[in-house]
C-alpha positions as CSV (number, residue, x, y, z in Angstrom):
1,X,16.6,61.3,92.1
2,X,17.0,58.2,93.8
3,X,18.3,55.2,92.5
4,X,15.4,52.5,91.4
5,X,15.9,48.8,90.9
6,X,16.4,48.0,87.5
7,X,14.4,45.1,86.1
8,X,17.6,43.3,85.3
9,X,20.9,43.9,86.8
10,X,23.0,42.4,83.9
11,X,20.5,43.0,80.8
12,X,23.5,42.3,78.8
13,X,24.4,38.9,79.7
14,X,20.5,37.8,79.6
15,X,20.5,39.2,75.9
16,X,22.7,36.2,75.3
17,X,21.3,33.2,77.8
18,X,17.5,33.9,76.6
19,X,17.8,30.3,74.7
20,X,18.4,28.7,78.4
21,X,15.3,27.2,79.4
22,X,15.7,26.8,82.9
23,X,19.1,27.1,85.0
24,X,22.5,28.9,85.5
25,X,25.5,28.3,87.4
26,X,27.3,31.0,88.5
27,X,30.8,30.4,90.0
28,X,31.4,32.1,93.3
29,X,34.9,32.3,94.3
30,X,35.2,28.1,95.6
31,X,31.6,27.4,95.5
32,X,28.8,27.0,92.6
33,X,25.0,28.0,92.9
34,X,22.1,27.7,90.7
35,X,19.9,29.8,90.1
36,X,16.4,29.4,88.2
37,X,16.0,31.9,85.8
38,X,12.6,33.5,86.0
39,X,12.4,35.5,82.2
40,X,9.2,37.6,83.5
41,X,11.6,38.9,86.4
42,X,14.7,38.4,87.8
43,X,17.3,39.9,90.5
44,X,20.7,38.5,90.1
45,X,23.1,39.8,92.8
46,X,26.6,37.6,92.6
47,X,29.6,36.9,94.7
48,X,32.8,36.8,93.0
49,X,35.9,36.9,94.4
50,X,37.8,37.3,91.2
51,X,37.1,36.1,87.8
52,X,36.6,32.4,88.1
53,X,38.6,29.9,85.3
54,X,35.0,28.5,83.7
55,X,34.7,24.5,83.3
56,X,35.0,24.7,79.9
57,X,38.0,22.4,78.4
58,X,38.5,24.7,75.4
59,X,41.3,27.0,75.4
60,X,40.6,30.0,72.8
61,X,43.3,30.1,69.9
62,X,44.0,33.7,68.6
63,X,46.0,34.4,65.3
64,X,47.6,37.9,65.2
65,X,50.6,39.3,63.1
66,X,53.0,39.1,65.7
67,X,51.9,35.0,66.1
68,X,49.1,32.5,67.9
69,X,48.1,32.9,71.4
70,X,46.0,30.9,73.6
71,X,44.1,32.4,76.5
72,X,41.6,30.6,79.0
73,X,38.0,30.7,79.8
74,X,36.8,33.2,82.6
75,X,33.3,33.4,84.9
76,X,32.0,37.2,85.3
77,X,30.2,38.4,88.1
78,X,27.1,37.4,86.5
79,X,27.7,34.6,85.6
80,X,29.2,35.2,81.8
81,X,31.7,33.2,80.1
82,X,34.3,35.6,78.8
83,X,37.6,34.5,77.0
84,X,41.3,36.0,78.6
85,X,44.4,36.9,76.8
86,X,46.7,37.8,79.1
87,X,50.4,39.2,78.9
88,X,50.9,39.6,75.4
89,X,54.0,41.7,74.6
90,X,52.7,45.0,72.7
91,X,56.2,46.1,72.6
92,X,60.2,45.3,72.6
93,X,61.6,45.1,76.0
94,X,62.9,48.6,77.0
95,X,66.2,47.0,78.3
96,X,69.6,47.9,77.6
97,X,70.0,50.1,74.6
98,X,66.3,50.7,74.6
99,X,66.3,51.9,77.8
100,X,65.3,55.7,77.7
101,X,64.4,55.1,74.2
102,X,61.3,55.4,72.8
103,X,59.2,52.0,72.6
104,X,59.4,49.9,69.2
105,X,56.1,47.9,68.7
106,X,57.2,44.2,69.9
107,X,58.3,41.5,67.1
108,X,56.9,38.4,66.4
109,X,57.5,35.2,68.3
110,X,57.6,31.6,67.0
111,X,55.0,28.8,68.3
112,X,51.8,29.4,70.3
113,X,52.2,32.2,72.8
114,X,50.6,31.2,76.2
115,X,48.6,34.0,77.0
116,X,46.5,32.4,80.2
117,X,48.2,34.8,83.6
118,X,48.9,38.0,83.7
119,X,52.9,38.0,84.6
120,X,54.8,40.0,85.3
121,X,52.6,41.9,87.2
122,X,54.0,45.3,87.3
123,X,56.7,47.7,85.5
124,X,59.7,48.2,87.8
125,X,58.8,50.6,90.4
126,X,58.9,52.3,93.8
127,X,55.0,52.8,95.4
128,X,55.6,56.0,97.7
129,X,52.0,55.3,98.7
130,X,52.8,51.9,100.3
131,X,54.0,51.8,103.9
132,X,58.0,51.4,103.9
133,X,58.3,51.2,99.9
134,X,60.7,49.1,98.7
135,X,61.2,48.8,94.5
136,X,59.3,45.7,92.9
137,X,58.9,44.7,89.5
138,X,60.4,44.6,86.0
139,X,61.8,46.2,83.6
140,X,60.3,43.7,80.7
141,X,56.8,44.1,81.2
142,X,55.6,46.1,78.4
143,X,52.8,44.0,77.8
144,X,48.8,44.3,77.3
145,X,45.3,41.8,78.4
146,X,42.2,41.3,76.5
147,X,39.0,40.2,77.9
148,X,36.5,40.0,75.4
149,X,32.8,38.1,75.6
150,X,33.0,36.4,72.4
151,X,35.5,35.8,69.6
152,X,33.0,36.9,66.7
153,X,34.6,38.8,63.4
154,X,31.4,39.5,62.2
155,X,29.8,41.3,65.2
156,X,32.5,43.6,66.5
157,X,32.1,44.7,70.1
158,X,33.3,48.3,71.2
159,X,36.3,48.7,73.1
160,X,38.0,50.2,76.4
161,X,41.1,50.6,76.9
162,X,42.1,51.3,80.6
163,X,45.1,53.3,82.1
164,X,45.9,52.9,85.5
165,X,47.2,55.6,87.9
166,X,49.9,55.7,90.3
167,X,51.4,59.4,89.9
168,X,53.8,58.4,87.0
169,X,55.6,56.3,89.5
170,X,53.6,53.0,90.5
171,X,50.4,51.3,89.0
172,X,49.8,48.0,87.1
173,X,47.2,46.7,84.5
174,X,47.3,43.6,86.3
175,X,43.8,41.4,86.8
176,X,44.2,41.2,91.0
177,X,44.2,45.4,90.7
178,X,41.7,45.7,87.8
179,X,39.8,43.0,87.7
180,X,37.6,42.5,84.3
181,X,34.6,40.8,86.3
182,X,32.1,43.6,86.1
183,X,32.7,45.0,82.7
184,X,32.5,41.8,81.6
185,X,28.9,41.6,82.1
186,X,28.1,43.8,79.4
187,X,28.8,43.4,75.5
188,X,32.6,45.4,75.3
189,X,35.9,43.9,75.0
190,X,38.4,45.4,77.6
191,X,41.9,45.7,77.5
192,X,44.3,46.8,80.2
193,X,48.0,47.3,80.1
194,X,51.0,48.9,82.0
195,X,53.4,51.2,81.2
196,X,56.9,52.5,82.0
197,X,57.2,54.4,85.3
198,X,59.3,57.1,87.3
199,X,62.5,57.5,86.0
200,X,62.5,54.7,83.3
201,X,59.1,56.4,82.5
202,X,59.8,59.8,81.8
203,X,63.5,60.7,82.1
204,X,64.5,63.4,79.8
205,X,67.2,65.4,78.9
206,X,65.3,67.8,76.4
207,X,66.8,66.1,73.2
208,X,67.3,63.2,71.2
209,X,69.6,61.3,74.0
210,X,66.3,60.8,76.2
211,X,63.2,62.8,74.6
212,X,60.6,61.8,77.7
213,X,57.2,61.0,77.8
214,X,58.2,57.6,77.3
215,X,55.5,56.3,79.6
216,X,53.3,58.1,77.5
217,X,54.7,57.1,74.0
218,X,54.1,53.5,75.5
219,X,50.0,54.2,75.9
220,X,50.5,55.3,72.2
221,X,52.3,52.0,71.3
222,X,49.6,50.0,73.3
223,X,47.1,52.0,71.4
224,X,48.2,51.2,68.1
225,X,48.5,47.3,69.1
226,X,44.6,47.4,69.7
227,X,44.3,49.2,66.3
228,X,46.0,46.6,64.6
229,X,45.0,43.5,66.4
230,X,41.6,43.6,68.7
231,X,39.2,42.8,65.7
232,X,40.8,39.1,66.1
233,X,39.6,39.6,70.0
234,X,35.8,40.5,68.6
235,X,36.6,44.5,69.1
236,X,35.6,47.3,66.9
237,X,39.0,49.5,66.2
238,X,37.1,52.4,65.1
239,X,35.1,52.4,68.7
240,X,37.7,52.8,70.9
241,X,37.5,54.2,74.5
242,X,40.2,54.9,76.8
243,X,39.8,55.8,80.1
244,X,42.1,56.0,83.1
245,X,42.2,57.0,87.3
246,X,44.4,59.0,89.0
247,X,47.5,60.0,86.7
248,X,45.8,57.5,84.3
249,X,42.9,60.1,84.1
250,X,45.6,62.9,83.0
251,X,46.8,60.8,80.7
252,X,43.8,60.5,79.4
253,X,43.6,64.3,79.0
254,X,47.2,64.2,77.6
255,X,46.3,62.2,74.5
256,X,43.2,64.0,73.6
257,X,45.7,67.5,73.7
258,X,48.2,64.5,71.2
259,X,48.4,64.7,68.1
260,X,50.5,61.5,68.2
261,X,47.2,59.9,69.5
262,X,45.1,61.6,66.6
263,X,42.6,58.3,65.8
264,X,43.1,56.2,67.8
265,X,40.7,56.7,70.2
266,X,36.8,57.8,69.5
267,X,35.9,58.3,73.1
268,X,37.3,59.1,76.5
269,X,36.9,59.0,80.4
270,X,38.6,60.6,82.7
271,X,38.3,59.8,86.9
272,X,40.2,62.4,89.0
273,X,42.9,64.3,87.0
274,X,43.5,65.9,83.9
275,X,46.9,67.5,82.5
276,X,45.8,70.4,84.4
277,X,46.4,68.4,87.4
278,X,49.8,70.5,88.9
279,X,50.9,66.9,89.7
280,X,50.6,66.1,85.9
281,X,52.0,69.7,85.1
282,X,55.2,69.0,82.7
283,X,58.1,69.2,84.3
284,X,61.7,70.7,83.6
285,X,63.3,67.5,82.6
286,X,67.3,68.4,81.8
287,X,67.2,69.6,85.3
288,X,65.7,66.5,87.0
289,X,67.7,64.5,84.8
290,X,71.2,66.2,85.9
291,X,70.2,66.1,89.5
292,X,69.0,61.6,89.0
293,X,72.8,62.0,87.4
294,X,74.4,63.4,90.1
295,X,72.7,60.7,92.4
296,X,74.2,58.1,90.9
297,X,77.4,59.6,90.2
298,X,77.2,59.7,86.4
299,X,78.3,62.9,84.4
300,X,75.8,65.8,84.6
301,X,76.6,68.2,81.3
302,X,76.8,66.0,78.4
303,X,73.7,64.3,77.7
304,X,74.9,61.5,75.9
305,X,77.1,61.0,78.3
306,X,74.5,61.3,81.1
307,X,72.3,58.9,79.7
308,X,74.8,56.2,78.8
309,X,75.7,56.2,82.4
310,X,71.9,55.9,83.6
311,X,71.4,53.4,81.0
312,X,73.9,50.9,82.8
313,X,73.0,51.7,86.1
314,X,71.2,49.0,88.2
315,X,67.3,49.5,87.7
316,X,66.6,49.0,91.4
317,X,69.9,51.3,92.5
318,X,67.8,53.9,90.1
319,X,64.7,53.7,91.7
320,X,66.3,53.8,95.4
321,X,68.1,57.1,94.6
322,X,64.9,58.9,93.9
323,X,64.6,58.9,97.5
324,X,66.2,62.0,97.9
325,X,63.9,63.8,95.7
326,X,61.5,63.7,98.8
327,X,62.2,66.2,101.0
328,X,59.6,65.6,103.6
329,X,58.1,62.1,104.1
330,X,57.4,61.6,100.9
331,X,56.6,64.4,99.8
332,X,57.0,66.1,96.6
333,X,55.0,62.9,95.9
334,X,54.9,63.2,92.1
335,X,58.4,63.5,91.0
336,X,58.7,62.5,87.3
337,X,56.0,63.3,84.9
338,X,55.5,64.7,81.4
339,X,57.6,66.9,79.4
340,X,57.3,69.6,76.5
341,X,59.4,67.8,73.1
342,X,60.5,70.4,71.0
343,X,64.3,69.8,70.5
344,X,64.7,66.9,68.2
345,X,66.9,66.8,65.7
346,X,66.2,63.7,63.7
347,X,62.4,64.0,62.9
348,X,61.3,61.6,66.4
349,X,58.0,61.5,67.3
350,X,56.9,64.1,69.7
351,X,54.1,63.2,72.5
352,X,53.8,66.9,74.0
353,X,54.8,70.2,72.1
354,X,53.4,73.0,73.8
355,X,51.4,73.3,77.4
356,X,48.6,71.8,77.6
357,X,47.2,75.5,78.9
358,X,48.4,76.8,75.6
359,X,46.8,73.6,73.7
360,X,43.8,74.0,75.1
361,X,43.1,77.9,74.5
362,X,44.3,77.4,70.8
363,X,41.8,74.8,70.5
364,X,44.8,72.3,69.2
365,X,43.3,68.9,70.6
366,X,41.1,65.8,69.7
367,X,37.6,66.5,70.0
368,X,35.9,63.4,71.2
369,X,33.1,63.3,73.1
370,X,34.7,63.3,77.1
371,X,33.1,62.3,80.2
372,X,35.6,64.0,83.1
373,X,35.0,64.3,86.8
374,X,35.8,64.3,90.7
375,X,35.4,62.1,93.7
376,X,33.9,64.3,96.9
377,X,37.3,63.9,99.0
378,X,39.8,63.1,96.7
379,X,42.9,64.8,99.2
380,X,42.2,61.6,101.5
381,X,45.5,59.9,99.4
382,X,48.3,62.3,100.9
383,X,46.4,64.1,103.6
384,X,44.9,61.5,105.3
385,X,48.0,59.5,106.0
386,X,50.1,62.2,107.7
387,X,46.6,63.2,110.3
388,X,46.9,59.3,111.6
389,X,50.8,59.5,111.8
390,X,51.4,61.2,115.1
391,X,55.0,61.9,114.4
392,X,54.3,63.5,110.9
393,X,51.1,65.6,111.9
394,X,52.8,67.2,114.8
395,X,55.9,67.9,112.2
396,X,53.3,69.4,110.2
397,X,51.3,71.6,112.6
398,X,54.9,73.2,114.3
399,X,55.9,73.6,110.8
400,X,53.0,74.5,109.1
401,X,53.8,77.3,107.2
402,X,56.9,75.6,105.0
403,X,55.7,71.7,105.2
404,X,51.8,73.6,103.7
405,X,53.2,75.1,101.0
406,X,55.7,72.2,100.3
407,X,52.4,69.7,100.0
408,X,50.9,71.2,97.2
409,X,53.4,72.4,95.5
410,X,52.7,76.0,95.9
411,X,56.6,76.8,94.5
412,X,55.0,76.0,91.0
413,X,52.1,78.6,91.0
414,X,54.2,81.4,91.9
415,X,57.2,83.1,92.0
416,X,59.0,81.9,94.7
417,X,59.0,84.9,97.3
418,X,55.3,85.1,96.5
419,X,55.0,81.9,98.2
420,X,54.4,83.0,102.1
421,X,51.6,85.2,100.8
422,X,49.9,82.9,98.1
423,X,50.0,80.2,101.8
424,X,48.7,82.7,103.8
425,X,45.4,83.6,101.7
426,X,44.6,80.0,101.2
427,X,45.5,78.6,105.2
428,X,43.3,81.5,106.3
429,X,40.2,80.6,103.8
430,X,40.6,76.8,104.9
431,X,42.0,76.3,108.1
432,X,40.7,78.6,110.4
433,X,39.5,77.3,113.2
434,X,40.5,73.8,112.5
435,X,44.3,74.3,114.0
436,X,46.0,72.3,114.9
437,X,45.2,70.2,112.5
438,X,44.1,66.7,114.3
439,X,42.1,63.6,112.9
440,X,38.9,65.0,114.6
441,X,39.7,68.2,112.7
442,X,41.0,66.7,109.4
443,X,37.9,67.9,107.3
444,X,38.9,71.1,105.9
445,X,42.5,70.0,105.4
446,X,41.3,67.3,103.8
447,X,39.3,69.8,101.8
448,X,42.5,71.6,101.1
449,X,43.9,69.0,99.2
450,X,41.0,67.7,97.4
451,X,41.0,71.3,95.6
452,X,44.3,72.6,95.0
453,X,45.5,68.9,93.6
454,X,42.1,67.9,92.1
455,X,39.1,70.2,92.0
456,X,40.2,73.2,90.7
457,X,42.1,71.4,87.7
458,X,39.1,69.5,86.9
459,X,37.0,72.8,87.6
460,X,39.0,74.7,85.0
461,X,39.2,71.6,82.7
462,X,35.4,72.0,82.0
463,X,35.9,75.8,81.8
464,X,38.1,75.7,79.1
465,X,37.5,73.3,76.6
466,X,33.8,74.6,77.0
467,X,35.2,78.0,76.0
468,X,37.2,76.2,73.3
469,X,34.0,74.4,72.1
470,X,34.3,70.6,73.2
471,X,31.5,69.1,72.9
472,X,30.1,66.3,73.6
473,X,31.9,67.3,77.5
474,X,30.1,65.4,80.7
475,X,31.0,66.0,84.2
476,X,30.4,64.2,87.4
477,X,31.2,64.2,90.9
478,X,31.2,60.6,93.0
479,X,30.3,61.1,96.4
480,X,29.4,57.3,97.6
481,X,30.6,56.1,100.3
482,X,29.9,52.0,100.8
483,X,31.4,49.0,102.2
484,X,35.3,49.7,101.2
485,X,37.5,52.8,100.8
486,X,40.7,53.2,99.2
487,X,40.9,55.3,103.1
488,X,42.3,52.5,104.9
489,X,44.8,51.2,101.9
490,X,46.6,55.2,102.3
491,X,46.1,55.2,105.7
492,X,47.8,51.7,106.0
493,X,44.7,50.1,107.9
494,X,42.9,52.6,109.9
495,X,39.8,52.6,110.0
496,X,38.8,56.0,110.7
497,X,35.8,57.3,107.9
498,X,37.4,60.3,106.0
499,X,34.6,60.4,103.5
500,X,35.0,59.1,99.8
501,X,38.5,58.6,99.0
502,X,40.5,59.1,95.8
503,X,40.2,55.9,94.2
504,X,37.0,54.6,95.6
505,X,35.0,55.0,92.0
506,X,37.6,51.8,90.7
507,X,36.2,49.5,93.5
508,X,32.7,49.7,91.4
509,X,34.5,49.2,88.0
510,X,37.0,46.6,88.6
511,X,37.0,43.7,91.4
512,X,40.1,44.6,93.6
513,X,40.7,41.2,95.3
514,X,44.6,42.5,95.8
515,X,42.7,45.2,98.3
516,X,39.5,43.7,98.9
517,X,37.2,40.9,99.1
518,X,34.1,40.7,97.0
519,X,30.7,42.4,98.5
520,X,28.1,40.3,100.9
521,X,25.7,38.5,97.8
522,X,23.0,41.3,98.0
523,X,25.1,44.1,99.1
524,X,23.6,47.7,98.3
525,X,27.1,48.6,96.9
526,X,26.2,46.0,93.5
527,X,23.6,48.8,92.7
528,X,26.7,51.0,92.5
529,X,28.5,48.7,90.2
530,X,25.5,47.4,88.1
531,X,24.8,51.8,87.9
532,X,28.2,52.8,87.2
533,X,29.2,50.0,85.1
534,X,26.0,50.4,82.4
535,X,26.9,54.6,82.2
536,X,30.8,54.0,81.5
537,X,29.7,51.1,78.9
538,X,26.9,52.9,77.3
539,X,29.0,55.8,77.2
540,X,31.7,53.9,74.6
541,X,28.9,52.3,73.2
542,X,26.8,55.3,72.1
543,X,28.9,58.7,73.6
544,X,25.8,58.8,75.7
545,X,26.4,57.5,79.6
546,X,22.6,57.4,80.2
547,X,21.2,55.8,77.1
548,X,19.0,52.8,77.9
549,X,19.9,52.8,81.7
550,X,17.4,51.3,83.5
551,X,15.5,52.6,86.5
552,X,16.6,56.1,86.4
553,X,14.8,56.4,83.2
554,X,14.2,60.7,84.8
555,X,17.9,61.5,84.7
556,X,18.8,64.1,82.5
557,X,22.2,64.1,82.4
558,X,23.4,66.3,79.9
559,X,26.6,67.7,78.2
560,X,28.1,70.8,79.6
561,X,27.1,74.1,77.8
562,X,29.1,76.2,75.5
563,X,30.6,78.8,77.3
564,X,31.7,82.2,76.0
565,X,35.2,83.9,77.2
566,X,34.5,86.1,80.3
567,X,30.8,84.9,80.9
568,X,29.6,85.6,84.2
569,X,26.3,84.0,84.4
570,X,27.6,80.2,83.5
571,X,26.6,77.6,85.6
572,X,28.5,74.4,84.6
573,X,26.0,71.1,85.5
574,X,27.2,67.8,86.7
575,X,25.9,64.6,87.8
576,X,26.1,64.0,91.4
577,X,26.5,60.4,92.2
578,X,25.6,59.8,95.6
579,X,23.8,58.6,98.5
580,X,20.5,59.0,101.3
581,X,20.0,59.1,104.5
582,X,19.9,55.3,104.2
583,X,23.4,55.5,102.1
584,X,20.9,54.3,99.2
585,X,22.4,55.2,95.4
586,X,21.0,58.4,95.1
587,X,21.9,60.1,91.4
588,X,21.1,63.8,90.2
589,X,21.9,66.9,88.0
590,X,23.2,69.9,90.0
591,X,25.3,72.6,89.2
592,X,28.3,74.8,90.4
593,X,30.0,72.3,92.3
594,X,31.9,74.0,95.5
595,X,31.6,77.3,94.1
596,X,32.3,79.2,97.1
597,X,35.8,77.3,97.0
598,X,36.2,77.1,93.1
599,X,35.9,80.9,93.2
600,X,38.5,81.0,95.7
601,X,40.8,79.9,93.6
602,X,39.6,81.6,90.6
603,X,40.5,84.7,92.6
604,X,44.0,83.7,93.5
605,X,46.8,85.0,92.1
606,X,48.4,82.1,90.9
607,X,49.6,80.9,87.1
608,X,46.9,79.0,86.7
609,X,45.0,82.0,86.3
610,X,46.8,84.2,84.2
């Protein structure tokens, strides 16, 4: 169906202004405007660049165990007040003996904590998705923000809690990457938060010296923070939502297979990856860990000796020797990642103790209601940087048949001489007739990569925990392209239209003013943001994304049906979130997304499978 003006583009922030008898002001990046409100009808369509400090003097006071903490006054996108906390430790510095360790939840400080920017900015890291990536961050920067509407005890507001992405090796919860503007509209607190990453992350050497899943075990910590503390920020800790992006979005999936995470979440979201992701696959970690080792020159066998070494390494020297991990460009992208924990020997708490697969079919998992999906060309982020690189694509089309394989990861489907075969099924299904491979012909590589590192994990996702009986279990699939793509960040400026990147659903949830600058005031795209916005908000408000959403008041987007083992018949359903002719919002229900391709793959013989 196609998308029809609501009545009211930020219902909730009228719900709270209806005593205002005649004007707003509505901060706009530098400038002010005012708008009469009309209460029998009324459009509001605002630029913001970011959210705006408000004019109020008052400074919010917070009392929490760990101490007081002042934050500052915020301007949403509508227009709404909202109060910030920002950079509040949820945890002790991982830093010198802690290091590899597991996180311990942070300790009180003395005074009043100022909690008004959001530094530091980022965990210590190396973006392989950045042109010529150099390491940036810190290692202290286990630390959490609130944004919350109002600072009422007695009317608690739901909560979501956001993960970033990055491939376990970059990311941030920082406010220039996710900003709160939009969310802020509507009647939830939000809190964001980053995590440890790459080696620092997820290191392990299969025992106590360096369990893994540290990154992880961090989320858990930050989790348990919001437990504890966000009914002093106005939140409800018995309606929490997390949801996440990218490697975000598998961890998402990774704490609903946790029993670790048992509680402390009611609801989840994930956008573009699940653990069945074969970037988010676990890893052998006492073999990456002896080969980080023997970068740095530190002693390979003994694991206390191994992480002792690593532990007084340089962080930045750390980082820079992962390097070599990347064989090709920068390719294996996703080194590091989560691990199986199943060799402790003094009782630690264990994140992950079987595969997710295994989890999954033996119905061992958190059964919240779960809204997971797919953007329509999600292989844009690795694919579409080598096409505009001239010396890398014609690397790639002279050496297809190793560089093919080596992209997505083929080695960890299969047996290794079963490689050349397994590439030679799936290059003839997709790539015929589109070699060599150029940026006029990028579509069906593109394609390539959209399933084998997104589609068909998300496909099967939906398969299985509908055969394991998960329900409530929504799916979607984003295919709206507007007025900025995540396309030109991978591609390092081109501007060449790929389609809908990965990453393009977060410009419509978060203002991105580190990327982009805020839409044109009236810009179709704020029907994307006032539409997606309301369904991810009513979602951790109710478990249902389409109660109460105006305009599209004949969508009937429903949960996924039970499916039983082996049916043939099923037809999974999904909401399509796209566009016209006109590139006008265009939502409906479909089913059997890409099945020609999805049955590809289902056909393949390939672990995944078995």
């Amino acid at each position: 169906m196609r998308y029809k003006k609501p009545k009211f583009e930020c219902l909730d922030v009228f719900a709270n202004i209806a005593d205002n008898k005649s004007h707003l002001i509505y901060v706009m990046g530098a400038q002010a405007c005012t708008t009469c409100l009309v209460l029998t009808y009324l459009l509001l369509t605002i630029l913001c660049l970011r959210p705006s400090r408000a004019s109020s003097q008052d400074s919010p006071l917070v009392n929490i165990a760990q101490g007081s903490l002042i934050g500052s006054v915020m301007t949403s996108h509508c227009g709404r007040q909202f109060y910030a906390f920002q950079s509040i430790p949820y945890a002790r510095p991982p830093v010198g003996d802690l290091r590899f360790a597991p996180p311990k939840a942070a300790l009180p400080w003395t005074g009043v904590l100022n909690a008004t920017s959001d530094v530091p900015v980022m965990c210590i890291q190396k973006n392989y998705l950045l042109p010529n990536p150099s390491v940036s961050g810190v290692e202290d920067c286990l630390v959490l923000n609130v944004f919350t509407p109002e600072l009422n005890r007695s009317r608690s507001l739901d909560v979501m809690v956001y993960i970033h992405g990055g491939g376990f090796f970059s990311g941030t919860g920082a406010t220039v990457y996710n900003g709160p503007d939009y969310l802020m509209d509507k009647d939830i607190v939000l809190v964001t938060f980053n995590y440890r990453l790459g080696a620092l992350g997820f290191l392990s050497t299969g025992d106590d010296e360096a369990p893994g899943n540290l990154g992880l075990k961090d989320q858990v910590t930050a989790l348990r923070w919001v437990r504890d503390n966000i009914e002093a920020f106005g939140g409800n800790p018995n309606s929490v939502t997390i949801f996440g992006q990218s490697a975000g979005s598998s961890c998402v999936h990774y704490h609903i297979l946790s029993k670790m995470s048992a509680g402390l979440f009611h609801r989840a979201i994930s956008q573009s990856g699940t653990a069945l992701n074969v970037f988010a696959w676990p890893i052998d970690g006492l073999d990456l860990a002896r080969r980080q080792a023997r970068l740095m020159g530190c002693p390979e066998r003994n694991t206390t000796e191994l992480v002792a070494c690593l532990r007084a390494a340089d962080a930045g020297d750390l980082l820079d020797s992962g390097d070599a991990f990347h064989t090709w460009s920068v390719d294996p992208l996703n080194v590091y990642g989560p691990v199986i924990e199943n060799n402790s020997l003094t009782g630690g708490e264990a994140f992950l103790t079987d595969l997710p697969f295994s989890l999954i079919k033996k119905r061992q998992f958190n059964h919240v209601p779960w809204i997971q999906g797919v953007v329509a060309n999600e292989g844009i982020i690795r694919a579409a940087p080598v096409v505009v690189n001239a010396t890398l694509l014609s690397d790639l089309n002279r050496n297809l048949s190793s560089l093919g394989p080596e992209m997505l990861q083929l080695q960890r489907s299969t047996r290794k001489d079963q490689v050349p075969s397994l590439w030679k099924n799936i290059s003839e299904f997709y790539l015929a007739g589109s070699l060599p491979i150029t940026v006029e012909r990028s579509k069906a590589f593109i394609e390539l990569y959209t399933d084998r590192s997104f589609v068909f994990a998300s496909h099967q996702t939906n398969l299985l925990h509908a055969q394991a009986g998960h329900a409530p279990l929504y799916t979607y699939h984003f295919a709206y392209r507007g007025l900025y793509s995540y396309s030109t960040i991978f591609t390092y400026g081109n501007p060449t239209d790929f389609g809908v990147s990965h990453c393009d659903d977060l410009i419509y949830l978060f203002k991105t003013p580190a990327f982009f600058p805020a839409f044109p005031e009236g810009h179709q795209d704020l029907k994307v943001v006032d539409t997606l916005v309301t369904l991810w908000t009513n979602f951790a408000k109710y478990g249902n994304p389409t109660a109460g959403l105006e305009g599209v008041s004949d969508l009937s987007w429903k949960p996924i049906e039970p499916m039983a083992t082996n049916q043939e018949d099923y037809h999974l359903q999904y909401l399509s979130i796209g566009q016209d002719s006109e590139n006008i919002l265009q939502l409906s229900v479909k089913q059997d997304l890409y099945k020609e391709r999805m049955d590809f793959w289902k056909g393949l013989p390939i672990k995944e499978n078995l």
